[in-house]
N, CA and C atoms as a LAMMPS dump frame, in Angstrom:
ITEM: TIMESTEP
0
ITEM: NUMBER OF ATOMS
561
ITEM: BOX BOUNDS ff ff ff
-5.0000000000000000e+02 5.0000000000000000e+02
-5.0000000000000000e+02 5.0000000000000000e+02
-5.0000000000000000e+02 5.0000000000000000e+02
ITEM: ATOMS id mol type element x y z
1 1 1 N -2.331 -26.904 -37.17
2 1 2 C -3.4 -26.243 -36.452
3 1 3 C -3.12 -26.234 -34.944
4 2 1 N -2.372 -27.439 -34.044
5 2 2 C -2.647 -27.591 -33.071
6 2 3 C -1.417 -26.432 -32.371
7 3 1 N -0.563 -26.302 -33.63
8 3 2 C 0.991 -25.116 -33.315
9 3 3 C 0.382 -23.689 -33.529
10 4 1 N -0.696 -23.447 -34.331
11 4 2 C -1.458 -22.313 -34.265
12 4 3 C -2.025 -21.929 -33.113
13 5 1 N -2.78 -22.988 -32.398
14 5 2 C -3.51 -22.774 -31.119
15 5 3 C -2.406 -22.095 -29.762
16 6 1 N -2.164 -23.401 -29.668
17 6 2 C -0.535 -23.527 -28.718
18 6 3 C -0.302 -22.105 -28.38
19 7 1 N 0.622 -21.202 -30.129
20 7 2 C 1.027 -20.14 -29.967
21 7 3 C -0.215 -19.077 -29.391
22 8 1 N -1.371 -19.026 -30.005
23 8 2 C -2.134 -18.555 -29.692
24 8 3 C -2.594 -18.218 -27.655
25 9 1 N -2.294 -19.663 -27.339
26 9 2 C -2.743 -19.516 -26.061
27 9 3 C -1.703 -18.799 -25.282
28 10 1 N -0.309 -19.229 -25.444
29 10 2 C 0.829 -18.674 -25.526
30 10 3 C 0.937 -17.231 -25.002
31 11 1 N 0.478 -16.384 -25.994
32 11 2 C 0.364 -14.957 -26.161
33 11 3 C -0.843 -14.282 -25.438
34 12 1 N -1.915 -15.079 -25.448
35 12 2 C -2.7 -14.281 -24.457
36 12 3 C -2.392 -14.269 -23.254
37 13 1 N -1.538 -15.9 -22.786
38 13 2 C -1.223 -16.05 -21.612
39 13 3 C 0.179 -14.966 -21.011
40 14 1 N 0.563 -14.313 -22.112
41 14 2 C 1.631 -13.733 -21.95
42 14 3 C 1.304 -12.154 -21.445
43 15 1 N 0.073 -11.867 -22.312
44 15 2 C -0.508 -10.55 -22.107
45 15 3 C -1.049 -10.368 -21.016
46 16 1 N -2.193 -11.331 -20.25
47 16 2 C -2.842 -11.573 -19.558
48 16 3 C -1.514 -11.354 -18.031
49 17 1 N -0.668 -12.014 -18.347
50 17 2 C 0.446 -12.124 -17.17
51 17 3 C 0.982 -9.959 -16.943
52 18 1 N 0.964 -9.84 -18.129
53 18 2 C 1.861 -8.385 -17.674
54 18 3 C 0.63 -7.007 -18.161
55 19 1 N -0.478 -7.401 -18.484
56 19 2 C -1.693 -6.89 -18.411
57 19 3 C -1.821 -6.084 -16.704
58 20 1 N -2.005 -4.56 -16.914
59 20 2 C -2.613 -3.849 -15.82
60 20 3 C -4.121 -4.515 -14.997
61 21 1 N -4.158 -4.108 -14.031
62 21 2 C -5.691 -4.085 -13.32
63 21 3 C -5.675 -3.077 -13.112
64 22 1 N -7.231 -2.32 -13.577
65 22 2 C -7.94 -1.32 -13.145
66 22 3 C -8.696 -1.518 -12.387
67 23 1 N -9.107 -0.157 -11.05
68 23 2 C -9.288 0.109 -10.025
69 23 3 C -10.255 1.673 -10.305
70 24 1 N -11.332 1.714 -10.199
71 24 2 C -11.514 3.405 -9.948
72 24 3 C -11.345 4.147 -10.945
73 25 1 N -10.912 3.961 -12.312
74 25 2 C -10.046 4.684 -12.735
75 25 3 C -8.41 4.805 -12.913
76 26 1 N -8.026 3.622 -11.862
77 26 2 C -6.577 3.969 -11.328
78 26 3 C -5.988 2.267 -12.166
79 27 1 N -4.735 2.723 -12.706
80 27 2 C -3.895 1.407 -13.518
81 27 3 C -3.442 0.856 -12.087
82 28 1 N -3.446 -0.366 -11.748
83 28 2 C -2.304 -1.011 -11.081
84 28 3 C -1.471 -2.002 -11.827
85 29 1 N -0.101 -1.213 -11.473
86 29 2 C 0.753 -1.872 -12.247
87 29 3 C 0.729 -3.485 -11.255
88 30 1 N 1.489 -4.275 -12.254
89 30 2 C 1.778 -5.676 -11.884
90 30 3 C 3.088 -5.826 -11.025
91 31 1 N 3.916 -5.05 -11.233
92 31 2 C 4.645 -4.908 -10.338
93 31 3 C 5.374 -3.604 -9.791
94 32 1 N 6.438 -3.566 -9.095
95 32 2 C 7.04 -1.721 -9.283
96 32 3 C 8.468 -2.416 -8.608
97 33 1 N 9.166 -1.075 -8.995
98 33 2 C 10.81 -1.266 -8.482
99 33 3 C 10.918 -0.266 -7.604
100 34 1 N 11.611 -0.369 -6.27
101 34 2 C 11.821 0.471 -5.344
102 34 3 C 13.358 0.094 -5.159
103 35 1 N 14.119 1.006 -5.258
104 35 2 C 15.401 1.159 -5.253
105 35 3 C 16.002 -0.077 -5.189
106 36 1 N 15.973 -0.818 -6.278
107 36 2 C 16.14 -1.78 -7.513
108 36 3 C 15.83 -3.083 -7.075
109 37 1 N 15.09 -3.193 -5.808
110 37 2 C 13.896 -3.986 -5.398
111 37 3 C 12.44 -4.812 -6.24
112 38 1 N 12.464 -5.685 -6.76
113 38 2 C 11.154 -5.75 -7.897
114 38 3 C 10.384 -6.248 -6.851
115 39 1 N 9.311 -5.885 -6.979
116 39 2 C 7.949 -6.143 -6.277
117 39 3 C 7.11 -6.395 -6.966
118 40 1 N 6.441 -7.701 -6.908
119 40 2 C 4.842 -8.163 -7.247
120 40 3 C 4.005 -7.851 -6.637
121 41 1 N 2.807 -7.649 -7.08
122 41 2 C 1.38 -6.893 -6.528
123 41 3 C 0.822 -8.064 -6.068
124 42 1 N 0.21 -7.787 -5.176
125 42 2 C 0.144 -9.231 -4.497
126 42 3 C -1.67 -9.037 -4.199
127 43 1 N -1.943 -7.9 -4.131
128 43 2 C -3.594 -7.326 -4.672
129 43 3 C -3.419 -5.835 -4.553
130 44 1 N -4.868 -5.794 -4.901
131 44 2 C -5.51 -4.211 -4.978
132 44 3 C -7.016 -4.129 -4.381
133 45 1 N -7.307 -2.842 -3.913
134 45 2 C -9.028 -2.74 -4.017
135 45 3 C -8.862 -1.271 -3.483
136 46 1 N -10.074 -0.503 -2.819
137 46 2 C -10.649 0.528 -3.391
138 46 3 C -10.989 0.637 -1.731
139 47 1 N -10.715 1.902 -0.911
140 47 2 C -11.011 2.629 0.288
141 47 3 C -11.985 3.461 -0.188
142 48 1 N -12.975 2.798 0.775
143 48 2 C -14.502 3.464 0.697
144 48 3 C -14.96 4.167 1.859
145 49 1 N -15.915 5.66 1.691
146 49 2 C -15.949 5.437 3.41
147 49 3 C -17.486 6.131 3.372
148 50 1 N -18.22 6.083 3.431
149 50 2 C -19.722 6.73 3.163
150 50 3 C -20.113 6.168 1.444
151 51 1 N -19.946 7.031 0.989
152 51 2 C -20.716 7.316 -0.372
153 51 3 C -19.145 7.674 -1.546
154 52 1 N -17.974 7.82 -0.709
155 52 2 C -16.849 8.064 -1.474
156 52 3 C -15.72 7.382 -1.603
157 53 1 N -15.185 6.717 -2.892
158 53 2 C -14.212 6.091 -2.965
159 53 3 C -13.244 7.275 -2.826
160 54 1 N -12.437 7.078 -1.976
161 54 2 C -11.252 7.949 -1.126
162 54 3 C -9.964 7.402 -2.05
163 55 1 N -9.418 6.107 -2.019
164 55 2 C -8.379 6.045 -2.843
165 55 3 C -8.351 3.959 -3.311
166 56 1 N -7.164 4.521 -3.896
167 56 2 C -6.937 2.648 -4.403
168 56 3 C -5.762 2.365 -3.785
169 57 1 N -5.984 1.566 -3.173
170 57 2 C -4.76 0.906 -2.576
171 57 3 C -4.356 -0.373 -2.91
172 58 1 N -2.828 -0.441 -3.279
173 58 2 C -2.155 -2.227 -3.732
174 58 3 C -1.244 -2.259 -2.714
175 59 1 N -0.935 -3.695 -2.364
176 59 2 C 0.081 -4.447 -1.357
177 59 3 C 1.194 -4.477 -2.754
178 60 1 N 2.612 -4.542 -2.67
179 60 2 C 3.43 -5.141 -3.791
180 60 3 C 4.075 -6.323 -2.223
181 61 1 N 4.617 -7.147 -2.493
182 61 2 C 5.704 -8.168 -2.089
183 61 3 C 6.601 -8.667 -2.906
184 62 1 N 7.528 -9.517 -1.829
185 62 2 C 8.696 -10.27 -2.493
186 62 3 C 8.01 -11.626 -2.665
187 63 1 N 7.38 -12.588 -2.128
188 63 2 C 6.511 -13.541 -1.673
189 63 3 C 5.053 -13.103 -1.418
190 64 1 N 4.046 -13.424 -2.241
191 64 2 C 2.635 -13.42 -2.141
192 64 3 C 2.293 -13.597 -0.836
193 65 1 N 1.265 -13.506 -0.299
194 65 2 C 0.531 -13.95 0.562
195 65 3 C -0.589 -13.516 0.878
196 66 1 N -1.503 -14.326 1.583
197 66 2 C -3.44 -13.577 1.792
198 66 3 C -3.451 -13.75 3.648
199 67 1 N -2.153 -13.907 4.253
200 67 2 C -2.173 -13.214 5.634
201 67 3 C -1.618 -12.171 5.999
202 68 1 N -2.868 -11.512 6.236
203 68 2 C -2.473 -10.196 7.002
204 68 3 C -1.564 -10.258 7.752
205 69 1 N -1.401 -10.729 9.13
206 69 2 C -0.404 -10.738 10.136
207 69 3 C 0.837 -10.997 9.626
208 70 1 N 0.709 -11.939 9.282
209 70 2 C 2.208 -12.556 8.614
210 70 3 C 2.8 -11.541 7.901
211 71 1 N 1.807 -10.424 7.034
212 71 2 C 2.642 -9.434 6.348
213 71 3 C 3.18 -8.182 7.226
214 72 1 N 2.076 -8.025 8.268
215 72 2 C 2.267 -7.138 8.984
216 72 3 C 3.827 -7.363 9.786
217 73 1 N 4.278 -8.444 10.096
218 73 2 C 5.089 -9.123 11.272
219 73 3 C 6.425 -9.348 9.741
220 74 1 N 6.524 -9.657 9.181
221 74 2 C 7.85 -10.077 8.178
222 74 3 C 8.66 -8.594 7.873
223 75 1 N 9.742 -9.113 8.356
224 75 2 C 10.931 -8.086 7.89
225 75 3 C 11.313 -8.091 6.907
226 76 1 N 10.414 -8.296 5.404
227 76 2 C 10.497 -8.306 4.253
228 76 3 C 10.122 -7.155 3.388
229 77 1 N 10.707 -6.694 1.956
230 77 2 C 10.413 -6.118 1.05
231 77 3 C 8.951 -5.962 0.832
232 78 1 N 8.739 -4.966 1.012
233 78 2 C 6.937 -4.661 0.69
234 78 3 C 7.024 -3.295 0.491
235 79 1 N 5.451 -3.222 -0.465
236 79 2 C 5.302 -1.377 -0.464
237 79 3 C 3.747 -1.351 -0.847
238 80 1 N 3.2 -0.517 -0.479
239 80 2 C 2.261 -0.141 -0.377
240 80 3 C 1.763 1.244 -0.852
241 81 1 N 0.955 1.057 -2.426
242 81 2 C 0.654 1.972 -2.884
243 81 3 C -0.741 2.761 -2.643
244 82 1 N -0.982 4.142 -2.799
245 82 2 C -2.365 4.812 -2.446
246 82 3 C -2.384 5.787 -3.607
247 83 1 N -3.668 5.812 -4.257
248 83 2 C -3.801 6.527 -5.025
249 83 3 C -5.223 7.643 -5.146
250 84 1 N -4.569 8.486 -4.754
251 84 2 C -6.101 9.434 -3.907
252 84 3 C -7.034 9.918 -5.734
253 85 1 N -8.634 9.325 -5.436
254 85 2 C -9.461 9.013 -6.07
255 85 3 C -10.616 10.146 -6.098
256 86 1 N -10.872 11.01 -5.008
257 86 2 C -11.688 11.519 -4.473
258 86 3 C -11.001 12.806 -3.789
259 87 1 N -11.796 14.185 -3.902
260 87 2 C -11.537 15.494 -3.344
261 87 3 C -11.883 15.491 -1.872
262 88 1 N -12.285 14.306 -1.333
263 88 2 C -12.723 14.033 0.104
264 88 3 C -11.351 13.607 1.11
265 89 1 N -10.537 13.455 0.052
266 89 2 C -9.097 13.045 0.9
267 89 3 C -8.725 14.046 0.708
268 90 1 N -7.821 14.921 1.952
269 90 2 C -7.178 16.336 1.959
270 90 3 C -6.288 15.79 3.362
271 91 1 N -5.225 16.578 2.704
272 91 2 C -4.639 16.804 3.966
273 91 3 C -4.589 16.212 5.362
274 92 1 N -5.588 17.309 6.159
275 92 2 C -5.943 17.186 7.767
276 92 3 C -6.86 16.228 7.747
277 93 1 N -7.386 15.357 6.571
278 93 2 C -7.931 14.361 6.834
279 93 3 C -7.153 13.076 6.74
280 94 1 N -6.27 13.26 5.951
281 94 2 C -4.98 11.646 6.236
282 94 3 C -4.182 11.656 7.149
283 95 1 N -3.797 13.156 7.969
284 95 2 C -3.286 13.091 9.236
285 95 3 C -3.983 12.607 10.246
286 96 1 N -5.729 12.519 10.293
287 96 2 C -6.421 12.535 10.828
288 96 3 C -7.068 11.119 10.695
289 97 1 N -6.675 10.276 9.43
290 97 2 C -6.989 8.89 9.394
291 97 3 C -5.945 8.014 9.813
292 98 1 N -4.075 8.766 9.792
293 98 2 C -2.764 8.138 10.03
294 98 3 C -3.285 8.004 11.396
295 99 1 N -3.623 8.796 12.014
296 99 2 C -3.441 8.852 13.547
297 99 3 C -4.515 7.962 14.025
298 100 1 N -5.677 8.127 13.469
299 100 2 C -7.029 6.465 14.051
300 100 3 C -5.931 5.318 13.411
301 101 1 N -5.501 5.641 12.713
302 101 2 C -5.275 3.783 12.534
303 101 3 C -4.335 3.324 12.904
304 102 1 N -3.344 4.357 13.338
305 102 2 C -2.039 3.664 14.467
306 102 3 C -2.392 3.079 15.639
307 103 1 N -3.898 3.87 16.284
308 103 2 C -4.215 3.83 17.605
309 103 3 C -5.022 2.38 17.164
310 104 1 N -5.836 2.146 16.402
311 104 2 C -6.271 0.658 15.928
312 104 3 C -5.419 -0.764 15.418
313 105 1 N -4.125 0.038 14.986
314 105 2 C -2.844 -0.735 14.698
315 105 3 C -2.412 -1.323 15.757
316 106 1 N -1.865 -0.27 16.667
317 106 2 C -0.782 -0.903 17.878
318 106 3 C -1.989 -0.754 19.218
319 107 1 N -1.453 -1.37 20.223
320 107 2 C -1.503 -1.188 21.296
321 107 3 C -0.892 0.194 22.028
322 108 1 N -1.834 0.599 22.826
323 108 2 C -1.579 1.672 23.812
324 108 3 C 0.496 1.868 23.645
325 109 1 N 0.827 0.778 24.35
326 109 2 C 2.112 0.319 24.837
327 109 3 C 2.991 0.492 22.992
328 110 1 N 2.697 0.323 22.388
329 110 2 C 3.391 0.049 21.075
330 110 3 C 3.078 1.594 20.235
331 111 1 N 2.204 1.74 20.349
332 111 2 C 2.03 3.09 19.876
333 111 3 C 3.346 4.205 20.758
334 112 1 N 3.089 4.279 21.822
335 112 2 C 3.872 5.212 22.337
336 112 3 C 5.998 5.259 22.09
337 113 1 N 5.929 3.351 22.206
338 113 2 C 7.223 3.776 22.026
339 113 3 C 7.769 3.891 20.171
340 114 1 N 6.473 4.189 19.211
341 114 2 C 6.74 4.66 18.419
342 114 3 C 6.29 5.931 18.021
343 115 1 N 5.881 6.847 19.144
344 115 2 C 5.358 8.371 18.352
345 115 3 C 5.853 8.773 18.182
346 116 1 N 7.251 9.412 18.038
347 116 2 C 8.301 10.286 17.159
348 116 3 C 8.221 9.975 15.532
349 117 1 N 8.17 8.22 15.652
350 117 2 C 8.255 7.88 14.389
351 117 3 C 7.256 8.493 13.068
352 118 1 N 5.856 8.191 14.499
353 118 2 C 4.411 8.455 13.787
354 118 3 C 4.604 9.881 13.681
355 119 1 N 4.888 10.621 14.836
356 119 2 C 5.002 12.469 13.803
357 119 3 C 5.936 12.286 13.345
358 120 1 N 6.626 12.056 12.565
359 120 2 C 7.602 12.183 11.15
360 120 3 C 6.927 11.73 10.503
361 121 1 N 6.352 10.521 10.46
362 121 2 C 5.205 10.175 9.031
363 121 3 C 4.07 10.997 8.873
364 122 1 N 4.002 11.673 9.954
365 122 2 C 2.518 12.763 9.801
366 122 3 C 2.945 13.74 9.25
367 123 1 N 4.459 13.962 9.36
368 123 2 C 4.617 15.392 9.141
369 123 3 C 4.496 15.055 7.321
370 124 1 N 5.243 14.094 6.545
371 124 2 C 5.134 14.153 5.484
372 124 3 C 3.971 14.15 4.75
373 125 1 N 2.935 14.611 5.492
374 125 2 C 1.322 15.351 4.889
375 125 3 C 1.493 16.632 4.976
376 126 1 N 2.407 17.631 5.092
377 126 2 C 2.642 18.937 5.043
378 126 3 C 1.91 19.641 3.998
379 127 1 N 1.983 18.99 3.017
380 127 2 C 1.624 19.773 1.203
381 127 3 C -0.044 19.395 1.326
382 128 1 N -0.653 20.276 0.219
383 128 2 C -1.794 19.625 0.048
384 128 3 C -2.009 18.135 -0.509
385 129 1 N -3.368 17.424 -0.679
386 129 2 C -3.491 16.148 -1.104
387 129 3 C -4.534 16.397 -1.869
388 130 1 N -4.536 16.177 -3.082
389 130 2 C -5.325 16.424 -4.185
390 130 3 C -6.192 15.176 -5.204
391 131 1 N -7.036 14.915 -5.714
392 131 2 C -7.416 13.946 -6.572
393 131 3 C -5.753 13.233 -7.49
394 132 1 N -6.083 12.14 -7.716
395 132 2 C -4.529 11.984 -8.567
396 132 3 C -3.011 11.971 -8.037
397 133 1 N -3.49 12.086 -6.942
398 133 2 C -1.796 12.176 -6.077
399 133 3 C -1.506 10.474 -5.911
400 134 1 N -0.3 10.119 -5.8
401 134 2 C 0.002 8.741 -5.877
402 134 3 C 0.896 8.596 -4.329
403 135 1 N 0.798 7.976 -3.391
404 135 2 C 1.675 7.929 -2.475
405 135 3 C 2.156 6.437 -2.83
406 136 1 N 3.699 6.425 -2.368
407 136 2 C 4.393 4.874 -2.459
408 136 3 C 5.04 4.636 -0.494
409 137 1 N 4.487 3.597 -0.01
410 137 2 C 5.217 3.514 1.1
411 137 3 C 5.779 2.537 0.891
412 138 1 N 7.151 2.228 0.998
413 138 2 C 7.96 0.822 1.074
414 138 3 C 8.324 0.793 2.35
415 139 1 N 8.78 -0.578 2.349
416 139 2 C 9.728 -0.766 3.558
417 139 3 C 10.764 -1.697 3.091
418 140 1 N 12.106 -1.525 3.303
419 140 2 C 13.313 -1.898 3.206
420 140 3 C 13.871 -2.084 3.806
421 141 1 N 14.232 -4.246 4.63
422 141 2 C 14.733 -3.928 5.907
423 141 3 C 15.934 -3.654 6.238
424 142 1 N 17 -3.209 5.023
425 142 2 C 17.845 -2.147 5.688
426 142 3 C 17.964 -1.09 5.533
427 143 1 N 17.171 -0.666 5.216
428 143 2 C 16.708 1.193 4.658
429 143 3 C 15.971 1.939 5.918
430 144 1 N 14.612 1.023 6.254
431 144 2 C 13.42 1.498 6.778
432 144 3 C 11.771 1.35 5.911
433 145 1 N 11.784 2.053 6.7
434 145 2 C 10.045 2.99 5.514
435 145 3 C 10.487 4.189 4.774
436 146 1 N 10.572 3.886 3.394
437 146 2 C 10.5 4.946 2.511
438 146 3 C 9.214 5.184 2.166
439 147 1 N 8.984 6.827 2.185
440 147 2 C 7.519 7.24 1.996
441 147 3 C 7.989 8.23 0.822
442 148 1 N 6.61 8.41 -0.601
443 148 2 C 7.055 9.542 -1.179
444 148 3 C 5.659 9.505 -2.279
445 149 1 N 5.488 10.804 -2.472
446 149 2 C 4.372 11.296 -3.273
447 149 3 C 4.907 11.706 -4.718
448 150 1 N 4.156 11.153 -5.862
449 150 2 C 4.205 11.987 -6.788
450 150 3 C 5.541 11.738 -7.693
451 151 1 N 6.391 10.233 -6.746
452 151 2 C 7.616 9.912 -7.534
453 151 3 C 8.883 10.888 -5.875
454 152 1 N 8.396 11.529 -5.701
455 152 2 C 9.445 12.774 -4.879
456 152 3 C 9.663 11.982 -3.524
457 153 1 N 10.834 11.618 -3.293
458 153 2 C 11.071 11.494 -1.634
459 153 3 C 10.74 12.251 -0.863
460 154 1 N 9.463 11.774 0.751
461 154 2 C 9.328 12.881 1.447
462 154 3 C 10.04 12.389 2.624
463 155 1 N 10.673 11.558 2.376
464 155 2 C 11.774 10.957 3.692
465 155 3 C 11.741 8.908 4.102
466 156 1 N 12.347 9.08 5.161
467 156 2 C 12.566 7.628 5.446
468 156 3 C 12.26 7.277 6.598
469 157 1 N 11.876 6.502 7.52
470 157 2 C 11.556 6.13 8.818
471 157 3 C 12.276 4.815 9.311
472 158 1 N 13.246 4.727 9.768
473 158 2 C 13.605 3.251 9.977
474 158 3 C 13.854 2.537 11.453
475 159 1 N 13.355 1.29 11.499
476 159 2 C 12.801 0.463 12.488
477 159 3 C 11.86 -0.388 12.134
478 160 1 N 11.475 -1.725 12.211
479 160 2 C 11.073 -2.984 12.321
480 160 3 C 9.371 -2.166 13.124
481 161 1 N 9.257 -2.231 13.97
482 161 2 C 7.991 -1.942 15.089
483 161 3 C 7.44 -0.755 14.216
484 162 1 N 7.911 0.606 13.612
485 162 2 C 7.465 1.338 12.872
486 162 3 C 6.177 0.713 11.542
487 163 1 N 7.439 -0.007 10.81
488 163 2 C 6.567 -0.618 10.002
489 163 3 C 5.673 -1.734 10.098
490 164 1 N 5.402 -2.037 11.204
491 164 2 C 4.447 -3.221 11.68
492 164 3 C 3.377 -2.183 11.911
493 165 1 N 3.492 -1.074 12.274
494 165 2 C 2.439 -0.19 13.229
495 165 3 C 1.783 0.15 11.711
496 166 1 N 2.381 0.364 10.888
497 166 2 C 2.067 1.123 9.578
498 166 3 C 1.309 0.985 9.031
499 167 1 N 1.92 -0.86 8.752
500 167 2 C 1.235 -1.663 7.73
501 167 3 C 0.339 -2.212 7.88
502 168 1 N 0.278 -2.023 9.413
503 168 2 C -0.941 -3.21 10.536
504 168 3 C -2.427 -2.255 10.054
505 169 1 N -2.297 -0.602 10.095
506 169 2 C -3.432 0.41 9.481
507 169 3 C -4.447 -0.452 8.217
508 170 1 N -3.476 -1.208 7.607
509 170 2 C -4.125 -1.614 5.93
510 170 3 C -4.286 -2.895 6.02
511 171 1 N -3.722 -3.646 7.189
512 171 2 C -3.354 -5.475 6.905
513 171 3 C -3.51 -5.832 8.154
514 172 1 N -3.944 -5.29 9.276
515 172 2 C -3.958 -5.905 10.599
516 172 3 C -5.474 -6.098 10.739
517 173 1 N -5.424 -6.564 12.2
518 173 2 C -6.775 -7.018 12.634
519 173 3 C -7.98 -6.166 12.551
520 174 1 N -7.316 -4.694 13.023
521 174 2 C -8.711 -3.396 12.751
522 174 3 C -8.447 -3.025 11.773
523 175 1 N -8.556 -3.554 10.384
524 175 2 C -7.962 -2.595 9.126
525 175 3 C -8.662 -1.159 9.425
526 176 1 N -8.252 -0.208 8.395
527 176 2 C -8.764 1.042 7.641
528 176 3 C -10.355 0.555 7.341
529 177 1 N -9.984 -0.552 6.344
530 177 2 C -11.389 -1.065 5.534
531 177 3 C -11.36 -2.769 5.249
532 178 1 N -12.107 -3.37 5.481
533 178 2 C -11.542 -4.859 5.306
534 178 3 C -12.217 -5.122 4.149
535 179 1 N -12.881 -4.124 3.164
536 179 2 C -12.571 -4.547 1.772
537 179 3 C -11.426 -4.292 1.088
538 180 1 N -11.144 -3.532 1.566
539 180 2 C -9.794 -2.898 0.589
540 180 3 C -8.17 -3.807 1.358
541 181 1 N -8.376 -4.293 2.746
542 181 2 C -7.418 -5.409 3.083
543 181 3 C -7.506 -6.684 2.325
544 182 1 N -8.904 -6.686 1.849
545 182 2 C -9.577 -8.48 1.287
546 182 3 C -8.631 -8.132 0.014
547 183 1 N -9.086 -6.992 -0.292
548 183 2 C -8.173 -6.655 -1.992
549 183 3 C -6.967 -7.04 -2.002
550 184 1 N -6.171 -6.246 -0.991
551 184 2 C -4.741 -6.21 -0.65
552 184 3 C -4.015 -7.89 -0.706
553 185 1 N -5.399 -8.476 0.01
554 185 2 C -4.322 -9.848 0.381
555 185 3 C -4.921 -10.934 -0.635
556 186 1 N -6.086 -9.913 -1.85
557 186 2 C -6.238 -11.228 -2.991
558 186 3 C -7.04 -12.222 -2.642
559 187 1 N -8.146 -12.094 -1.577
560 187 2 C -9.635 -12.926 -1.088
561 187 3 C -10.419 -12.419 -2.023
């Protein structure tokens, strides 16, 4: 009986480990591979902004953690998934949320000596943005920031200060939303 149990606990504990979390509607996987990178989800939660869940957003890492800064500041493997939830996210409105949250990200001084970077990441909002669209941002510190929708590369950004400015939008001191950072960092 007690080898019945055992196995028993065994297997849920097994399921339970590689078991999805749902979000919104939205699967988050437990982990993802970025160009043969494995990443653990390190959390998830849900960008709200009035009356509309806008999208789901997960942190993945190489190493867990529930500090923001520390993630923002590490020249480590990370990616950051968005999964648009709502017909309220379009377009000229994520160019229009990239750009508040760089200016809430960086400093005056830090922002500027990265705006080339920031219009190249703006530009890859060119296409429409629709319910169901999946964006993946990684960062790879010898790659850069890989950004891409839908599975499709929409390019790469590379530099250290880029992706601090980026990631600081979702994990820094002025998040986007500090429920959906609480998610991110698993509070």
């Amino acid at each position: 009986m007690k080898k019945i149990l055992l196995a028993a606990l065994a297997l849920i504990g097994t399921y339970s480990a590689t078991a999805q979390q749902t979000i919104n509607g939205v699967n988050v996987e437990k982990s993802i591979t970025v160009e043969g990178q494995e990443l653990e989800l390190n959390g998830a939660g849900l960008r709200e902004k009035l009356w509309f869940d806008l999208y789901v957003g997960a942190l993945y890492v190489t190493t867990r953690s529930s500090d923001g800064n520390t993630l923002v500041a590490a020249n480590m493997p990370m990616a950051i998934t968005l999964d648009i939830t709502d017909e309220a996210v379009t377009q000229e409105k994520m160019k229009s949320s990239v750009e508040d949250g760089f200016g809430d990200s960086c400093t005056s001084k830090q922002q500027k000596a990265i705006q080339s970077e920031i219009n190249t990441f703006i530009g890859f909002f060119k296409d429409a943005i629709v319910k169901g669209d999946h964006f993946e941002i990684a960062y790879l510190p010898a790659k850069g920031t890989l950004v891409s929708k839908n599975g499709t590369a929409l390019g790469t950004i590379t530099g250290l200060k880029f992706k601090k400015g980026l990631f600081g939008i979702w994990l820094g001191d002025d998040p986007a939303d500090e429920d959906l950072k609480a998610g991110m960092l698993n509070k």
